[in-house]
C-alpha positions as CSV (number, residue, x, y, z in Angstrom):
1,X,179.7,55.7,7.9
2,X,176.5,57.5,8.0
3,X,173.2,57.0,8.3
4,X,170.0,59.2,7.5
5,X,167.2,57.1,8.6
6,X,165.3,59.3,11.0
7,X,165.2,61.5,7.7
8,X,164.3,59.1,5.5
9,X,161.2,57.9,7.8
10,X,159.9,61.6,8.2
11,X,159.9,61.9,4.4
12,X,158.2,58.5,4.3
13,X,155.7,59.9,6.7
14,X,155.3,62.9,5.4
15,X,154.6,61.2,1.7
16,X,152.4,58.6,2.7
17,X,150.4,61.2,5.0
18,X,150.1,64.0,2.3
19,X,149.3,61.2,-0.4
20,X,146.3,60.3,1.7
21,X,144.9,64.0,2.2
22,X,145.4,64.8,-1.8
23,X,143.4,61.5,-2.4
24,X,140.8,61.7,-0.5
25,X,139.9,65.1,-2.1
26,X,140.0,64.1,-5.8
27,X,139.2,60.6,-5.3
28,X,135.2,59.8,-5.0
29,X,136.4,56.1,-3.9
30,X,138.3,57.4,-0.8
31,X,135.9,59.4,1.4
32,X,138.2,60.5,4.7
33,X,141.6,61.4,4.7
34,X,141.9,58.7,7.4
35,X,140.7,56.1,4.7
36,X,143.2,58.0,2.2
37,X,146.2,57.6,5.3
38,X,145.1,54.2,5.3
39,X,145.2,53.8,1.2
40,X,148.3,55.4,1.1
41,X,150.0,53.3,3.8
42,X,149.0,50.0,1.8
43,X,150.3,51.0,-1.2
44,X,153.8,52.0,-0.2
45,X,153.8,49.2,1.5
46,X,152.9,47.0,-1.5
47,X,150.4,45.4,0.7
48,X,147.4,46.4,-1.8
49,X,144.3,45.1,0.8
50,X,142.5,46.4,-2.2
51,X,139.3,47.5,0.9
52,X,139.9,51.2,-0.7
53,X,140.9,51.6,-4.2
54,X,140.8,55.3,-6.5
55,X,138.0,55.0,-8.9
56,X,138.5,58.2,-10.8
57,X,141.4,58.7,-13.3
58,X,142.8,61.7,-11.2
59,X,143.1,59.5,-8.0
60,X,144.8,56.1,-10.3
61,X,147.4,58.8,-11.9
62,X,147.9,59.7,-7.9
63,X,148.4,56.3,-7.3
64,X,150.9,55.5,-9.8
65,X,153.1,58.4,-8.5
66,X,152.6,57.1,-5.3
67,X,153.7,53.6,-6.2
68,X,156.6,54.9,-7.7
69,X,157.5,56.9,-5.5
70,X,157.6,54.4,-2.9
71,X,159.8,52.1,-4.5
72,X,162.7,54.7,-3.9
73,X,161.6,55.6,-0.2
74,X,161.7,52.3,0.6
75,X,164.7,51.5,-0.9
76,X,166.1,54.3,0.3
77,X,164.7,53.7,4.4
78,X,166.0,50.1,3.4
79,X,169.6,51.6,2.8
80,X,169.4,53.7,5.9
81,X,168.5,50.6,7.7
82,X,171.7,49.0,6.5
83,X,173.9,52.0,7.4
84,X,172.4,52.7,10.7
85,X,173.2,48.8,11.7
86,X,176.7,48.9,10.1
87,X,178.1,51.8,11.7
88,X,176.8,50.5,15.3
89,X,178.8,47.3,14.5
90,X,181.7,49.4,13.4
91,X,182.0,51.8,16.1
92,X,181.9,48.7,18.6
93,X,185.0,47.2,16.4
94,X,186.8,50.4,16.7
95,X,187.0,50.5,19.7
96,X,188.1,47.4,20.3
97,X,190.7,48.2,18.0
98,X,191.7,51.2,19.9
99,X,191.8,49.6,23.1
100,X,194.5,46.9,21.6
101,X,196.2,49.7,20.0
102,X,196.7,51.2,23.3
103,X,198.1,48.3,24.7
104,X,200.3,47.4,22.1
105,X,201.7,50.9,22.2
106,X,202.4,50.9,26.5
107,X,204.4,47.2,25.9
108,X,206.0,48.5,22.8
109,X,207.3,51.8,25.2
110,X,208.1,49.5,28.2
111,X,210.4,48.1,25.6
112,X,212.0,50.9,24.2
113,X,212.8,51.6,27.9
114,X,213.7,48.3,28.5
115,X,216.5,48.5,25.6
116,X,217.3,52.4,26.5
117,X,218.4,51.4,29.7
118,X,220.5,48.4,28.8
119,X,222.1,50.2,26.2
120,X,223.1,53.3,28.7
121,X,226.1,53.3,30.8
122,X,224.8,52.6,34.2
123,X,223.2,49.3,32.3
124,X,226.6,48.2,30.7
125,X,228.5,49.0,34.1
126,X,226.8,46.1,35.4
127,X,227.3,43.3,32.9
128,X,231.0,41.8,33.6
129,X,233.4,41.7,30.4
């Protein structure tokens, strides 16, 4: 299984950090792009502190993509979350698996050998009729 997450946090990065520039320039509300990081980061986070909030219709429309938007980064970071963990647990199960597959396989040719040589004529010479 894989997993995309480091690609799924850049994008979530790169939205939240591009979200905050483009707001802090249309937006009278949001003076800094640091304040617009910071608006940004509390709306795709759904934590809403409400401190900095768009005023202007251009900067609410911008928020409403935003919000959005981040319902499918996060569920897709979510998913990514999932994967990553999964596919640790199942490499350490196959492997496990290979390792008893191995040692099935070395008793199952000890006895092949095992009948081989009880079967061949230098193992029948011995038994007594």
């Amino acid at each position: 299984m894989q997993h995309h997450l480091g690609n799924s946090l850049i994008i979530m990065f790169v939205v939240v950090v591009v979200a905050g520039i483009v707001i802090a320039y249309i937006d009278p509300g949001i003076k800094t792009p640091w304040e617009g990081i910071w608006w940004a980061l509390a709306t795709v986070t759904t934590v809403g502190y409400g401190d900095v909030v768009p005023v202007s219709e251009q900067g609410r429309i911008v928020g409403i993509i935003l919000l959005l938007l981040s319902v499918v980064l996060l569920s897709l970071v979510t998913a990514n979350i999932s994967a990553f963990l999964v596919s640790r647990g199942a490499v350490k199960g196959e492997s496990e698996v290979h390792e008893r597959l191995k040692k099935m396989e070395k008793r199952l040719e000890h006895i092949e050998q095992m009948l081989k040589e009880s079967r061949s004529p230098q193992g029948s010479s011995n038994r007594k009729p």
